[in-house]
ZAGU-292146 format. One record per residue (C-alpha): y, z, x. Coordinates in steps of 0.2 Angstrom, whole numbers, m for minus. Layout:
<sites>
{yy=Y; zz=Z; xx=X}
...
</sites>
This chain:
<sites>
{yy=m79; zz=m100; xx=m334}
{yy=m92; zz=m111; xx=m344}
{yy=m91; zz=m131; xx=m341}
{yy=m80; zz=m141; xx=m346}
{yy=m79; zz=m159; xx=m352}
{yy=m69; zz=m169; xx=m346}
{yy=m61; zz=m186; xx=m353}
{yy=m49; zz=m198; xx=m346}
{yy=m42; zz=m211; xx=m357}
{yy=m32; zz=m228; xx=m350}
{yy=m27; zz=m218; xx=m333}
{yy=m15; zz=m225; xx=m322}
{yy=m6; zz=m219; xx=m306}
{yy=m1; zz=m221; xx=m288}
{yy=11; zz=m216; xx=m276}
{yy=28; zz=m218; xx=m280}
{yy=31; zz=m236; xx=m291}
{yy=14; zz=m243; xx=m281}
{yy=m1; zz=m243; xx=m294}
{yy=m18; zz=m239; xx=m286}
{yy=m28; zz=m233; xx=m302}
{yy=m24; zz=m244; xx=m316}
{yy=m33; zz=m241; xx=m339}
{yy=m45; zz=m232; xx=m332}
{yy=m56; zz=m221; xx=m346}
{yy=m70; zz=m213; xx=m345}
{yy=m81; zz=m196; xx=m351}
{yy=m93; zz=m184; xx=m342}
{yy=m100; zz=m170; xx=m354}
{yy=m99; zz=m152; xx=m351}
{yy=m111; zz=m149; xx=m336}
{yy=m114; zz=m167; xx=m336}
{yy=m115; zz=m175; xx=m315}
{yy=m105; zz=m193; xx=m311}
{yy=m106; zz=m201; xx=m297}
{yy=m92; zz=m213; xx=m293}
{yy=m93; zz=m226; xx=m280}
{yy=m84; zz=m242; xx=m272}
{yy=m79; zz=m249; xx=m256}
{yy=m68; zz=m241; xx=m246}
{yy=m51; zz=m243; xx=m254}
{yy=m53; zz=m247; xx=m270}
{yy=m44; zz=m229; xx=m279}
{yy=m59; zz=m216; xx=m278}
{yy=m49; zz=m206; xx=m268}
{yy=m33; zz=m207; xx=m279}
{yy=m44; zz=m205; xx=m296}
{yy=m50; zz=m186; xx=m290}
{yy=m31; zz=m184; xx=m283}
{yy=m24; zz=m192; xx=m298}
{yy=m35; zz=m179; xx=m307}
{yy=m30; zz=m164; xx=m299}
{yy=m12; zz=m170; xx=m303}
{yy=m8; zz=m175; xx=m284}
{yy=0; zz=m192; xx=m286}
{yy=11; zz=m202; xx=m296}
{yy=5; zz=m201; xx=m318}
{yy=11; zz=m217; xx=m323}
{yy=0; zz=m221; xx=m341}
{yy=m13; zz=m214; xx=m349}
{yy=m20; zz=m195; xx=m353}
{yy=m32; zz=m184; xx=m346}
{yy=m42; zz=m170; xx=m355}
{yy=m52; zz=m155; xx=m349}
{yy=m61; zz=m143; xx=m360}
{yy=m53; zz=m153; xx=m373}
{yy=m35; zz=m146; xx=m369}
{yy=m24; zz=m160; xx=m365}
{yy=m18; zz=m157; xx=m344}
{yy=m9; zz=m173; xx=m341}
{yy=8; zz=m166; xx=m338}
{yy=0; zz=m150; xx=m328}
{yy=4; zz=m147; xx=m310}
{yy=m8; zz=m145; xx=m298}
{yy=m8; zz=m126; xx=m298}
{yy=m10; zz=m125; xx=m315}
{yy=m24; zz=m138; xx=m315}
{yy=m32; zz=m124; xx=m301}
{yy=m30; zz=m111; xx=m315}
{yy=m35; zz=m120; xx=m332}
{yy=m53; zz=m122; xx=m324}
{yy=m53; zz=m138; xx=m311}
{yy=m60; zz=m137; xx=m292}
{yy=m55; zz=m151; xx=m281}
{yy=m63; zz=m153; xx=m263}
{yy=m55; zz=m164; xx=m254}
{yy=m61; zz=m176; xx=m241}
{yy=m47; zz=m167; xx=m228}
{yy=m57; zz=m149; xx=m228}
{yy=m39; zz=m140; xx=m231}
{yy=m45; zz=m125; xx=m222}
{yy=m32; zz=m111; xx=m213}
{yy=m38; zz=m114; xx=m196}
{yy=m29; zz=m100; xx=m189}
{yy=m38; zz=m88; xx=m203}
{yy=m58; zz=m82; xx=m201}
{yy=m69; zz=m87; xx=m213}
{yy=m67; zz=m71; xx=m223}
{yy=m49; zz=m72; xx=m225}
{yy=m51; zz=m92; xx=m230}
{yy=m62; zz=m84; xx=m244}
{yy=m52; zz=m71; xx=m249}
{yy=m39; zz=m85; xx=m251}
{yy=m50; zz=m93; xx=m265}
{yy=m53; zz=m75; xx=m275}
{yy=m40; zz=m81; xx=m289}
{yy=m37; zz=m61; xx=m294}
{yy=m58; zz=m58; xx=m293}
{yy=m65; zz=m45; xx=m283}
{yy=m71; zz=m45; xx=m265}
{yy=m87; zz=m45; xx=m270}
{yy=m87; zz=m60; xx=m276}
{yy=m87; zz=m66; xx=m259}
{yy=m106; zz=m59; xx=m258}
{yy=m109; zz=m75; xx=m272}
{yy=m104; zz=m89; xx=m259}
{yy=m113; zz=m79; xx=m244}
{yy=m129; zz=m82; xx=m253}
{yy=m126; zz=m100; xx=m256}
{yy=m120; zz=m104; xx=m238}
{yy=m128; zz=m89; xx=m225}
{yy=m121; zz=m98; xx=m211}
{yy=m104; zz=m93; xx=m218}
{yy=m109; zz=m77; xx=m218}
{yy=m116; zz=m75; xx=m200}
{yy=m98; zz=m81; xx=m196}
{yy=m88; zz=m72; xx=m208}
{yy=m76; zz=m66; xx=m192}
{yy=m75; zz=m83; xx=m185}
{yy=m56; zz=m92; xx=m186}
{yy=m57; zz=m111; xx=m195}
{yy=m55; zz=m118; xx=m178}
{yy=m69; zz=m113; xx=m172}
{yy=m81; zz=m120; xx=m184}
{yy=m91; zz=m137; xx=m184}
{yy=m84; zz=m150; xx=m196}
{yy=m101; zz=m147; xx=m208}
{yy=m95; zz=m128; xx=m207}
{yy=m77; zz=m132; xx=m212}
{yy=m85; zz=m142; xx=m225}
{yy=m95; zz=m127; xx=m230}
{yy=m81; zz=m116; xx=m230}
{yy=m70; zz=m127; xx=m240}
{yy=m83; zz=m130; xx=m254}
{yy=m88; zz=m111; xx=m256}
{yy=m65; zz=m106; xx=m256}
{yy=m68; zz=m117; xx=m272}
{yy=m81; zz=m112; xx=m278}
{yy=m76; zz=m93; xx=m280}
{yy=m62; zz=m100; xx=m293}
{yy=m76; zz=m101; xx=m303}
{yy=m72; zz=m118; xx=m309}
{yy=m76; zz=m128; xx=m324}
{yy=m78; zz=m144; xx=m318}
{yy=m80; zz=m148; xx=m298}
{yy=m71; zz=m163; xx=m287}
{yy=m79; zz=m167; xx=m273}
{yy=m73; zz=m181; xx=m262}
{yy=m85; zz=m187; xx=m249}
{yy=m92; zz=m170; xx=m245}
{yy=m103; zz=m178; xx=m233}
{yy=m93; zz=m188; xx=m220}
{yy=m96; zz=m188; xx=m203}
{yy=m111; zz=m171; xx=m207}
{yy=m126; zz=m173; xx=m198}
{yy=m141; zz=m175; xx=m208}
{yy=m146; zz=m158; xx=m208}
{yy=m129; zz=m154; xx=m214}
{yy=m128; zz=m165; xx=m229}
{yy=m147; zz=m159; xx=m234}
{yy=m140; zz=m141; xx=m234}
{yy=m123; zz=m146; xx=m243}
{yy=m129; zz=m156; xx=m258}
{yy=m145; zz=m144; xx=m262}
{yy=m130; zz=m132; xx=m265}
{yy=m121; zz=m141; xx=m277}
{yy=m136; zz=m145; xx=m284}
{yy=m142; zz=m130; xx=m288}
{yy=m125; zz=m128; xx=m297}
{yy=m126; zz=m143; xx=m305}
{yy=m145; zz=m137; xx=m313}
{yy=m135; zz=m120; xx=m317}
{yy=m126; zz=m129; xx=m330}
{yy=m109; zz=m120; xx=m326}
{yy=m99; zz=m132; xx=m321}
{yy=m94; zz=m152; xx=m324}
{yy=m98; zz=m159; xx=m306}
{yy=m89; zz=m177; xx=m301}
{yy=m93; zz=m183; xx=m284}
{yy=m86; zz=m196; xx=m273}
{yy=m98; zz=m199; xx=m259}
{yy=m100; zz=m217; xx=m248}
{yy=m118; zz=m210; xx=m245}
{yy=m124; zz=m221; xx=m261}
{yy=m144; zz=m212; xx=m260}
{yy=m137; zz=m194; xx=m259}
{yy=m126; zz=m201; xx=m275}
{yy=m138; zz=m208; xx=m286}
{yy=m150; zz=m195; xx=m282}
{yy=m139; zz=m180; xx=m289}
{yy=m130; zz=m191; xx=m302}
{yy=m137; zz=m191; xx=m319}
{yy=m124; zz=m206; xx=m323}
{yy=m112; zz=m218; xx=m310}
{yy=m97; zz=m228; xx=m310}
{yy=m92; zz=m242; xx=m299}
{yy=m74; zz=m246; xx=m296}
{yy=m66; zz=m261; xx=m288}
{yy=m46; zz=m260; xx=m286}
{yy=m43; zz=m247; xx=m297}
{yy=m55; zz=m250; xx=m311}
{yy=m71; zz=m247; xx=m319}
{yy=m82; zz=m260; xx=m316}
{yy=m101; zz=m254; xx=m321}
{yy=m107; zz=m238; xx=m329}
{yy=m124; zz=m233; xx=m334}
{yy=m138; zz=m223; xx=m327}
{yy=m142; zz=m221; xx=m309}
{yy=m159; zz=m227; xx=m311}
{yy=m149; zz=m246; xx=m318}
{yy=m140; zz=m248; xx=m303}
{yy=m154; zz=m247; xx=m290}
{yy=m164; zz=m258; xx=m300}
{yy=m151; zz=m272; xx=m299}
{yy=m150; zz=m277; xx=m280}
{yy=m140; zz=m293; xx=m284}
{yy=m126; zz=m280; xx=m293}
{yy=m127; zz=m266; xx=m280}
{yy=m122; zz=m279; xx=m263}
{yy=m108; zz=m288; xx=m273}
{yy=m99; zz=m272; xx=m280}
{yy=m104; zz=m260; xx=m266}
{yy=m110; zz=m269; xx=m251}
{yy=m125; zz=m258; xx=m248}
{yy=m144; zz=m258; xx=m253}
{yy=m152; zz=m243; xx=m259}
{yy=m171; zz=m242; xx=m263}
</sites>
């Protein structure tokens, strides 16, 4: 499945009648890489959520691929082309790593396993090993590469690196950037790590309490200090 655009116009949602992303709009281009960031709190989470169709739709649209997915559950989401990882690492603890893979297969071939070996060997030297025994940055691995062999068109990822040791981290993001260069998929990341996010981005957002306050390049944000510690708290070089 080729990249998808994606385009969100006026979003807002929640949980029930409590509103936590409110007019929200914004565009990535197919294969196009967006960095979202914001304090803690301020509806990052919800957005990829809200997105994948997990919360309450209360205004607005949402278009991938051009094809309108607003009113789409979140299986069907799955299957029109959209990958979500979320920060929870939904793994089957009580299934080895193959059969967590298998999981993700979405009618492929085995084989196709062999595709997400390659990008993460470590799954591979524990292909028998159950999900509780893995270290979280494995979990995190494993989670990743399920989604991955849906062969999405556009890619969630919600913090991917929380709690990794650095090593970890290095590992994760030179894989999904590799698949970022591949031009294969739309990638939207969510990370707290702002460095990591600017340096894979090729565009950011900023929110504050549900809504879009500053886009431009990567490269804009680190040069303004000042606008970086009052909308995120944190400096970056």
């Amino acid at each position: 499945m080729a990249a998808a655009a994606l385009e969100v116009d006026r979003l807002s949602a929640g949980y029930g009648p409590t509103r936590i992303i409110s007019e929200l709009s914004f565009e990535v281009s197919a294969g196009g890489r967006l960095a979202i960031l914001g304090r803690n709190g301020v509806g990052k989470t919800t957005l990829l959520a809200t997105l994948m169709g997990l919360t309450t739709h209360q205004g607005g649209r949402i278009r991938a691929g051009g094809a309108d997915i607003t009113a789409l559950k979140p299986s069907a989401r799955a299957w029109s082309g959209i990958g979500y990882v979320p920060q929870t690492r939904d793994i089957f603890r009580s299934l080895t790593v193959e059969e967590n893979l298998i999981a993700g297969l979405k009618g492929r071939d085995k084989a196709a396993l062999e595709e997400v070996y390659a990008l993460f060997p470590r799954l591979a030297e524990r292909r028998s090993n159950f999900g509780q025994q893995l270290s979280g940055g494995e979990q995190q691995m494993l989670t990743l590469a399920r989604t991955l062999l849906g062969k999405p068109s556009i890619l969630l990822l919600d913090e991917p690196l929380e709690g990794l040791a650095p090593v970890i981290c290095d590992q994760i993001m030179e894989t999904v950037g590799q698949l970022a260069q591949s031009g294969e998929m739309t990638i939207i990341l969510v990370e707290q790590q702002i460095e990591r996010a600017l340096d894979f981005a090729e565009a950011a957002m900023v929110i504050e309490r549900g809504r879009a306050v500053w886009r431009g390049a990567p490269a804009e944000l680190r040069a303004d200090h000042a606008l970086v510690d009052s909308l995120l708290g944190v400096g970056v070089r």
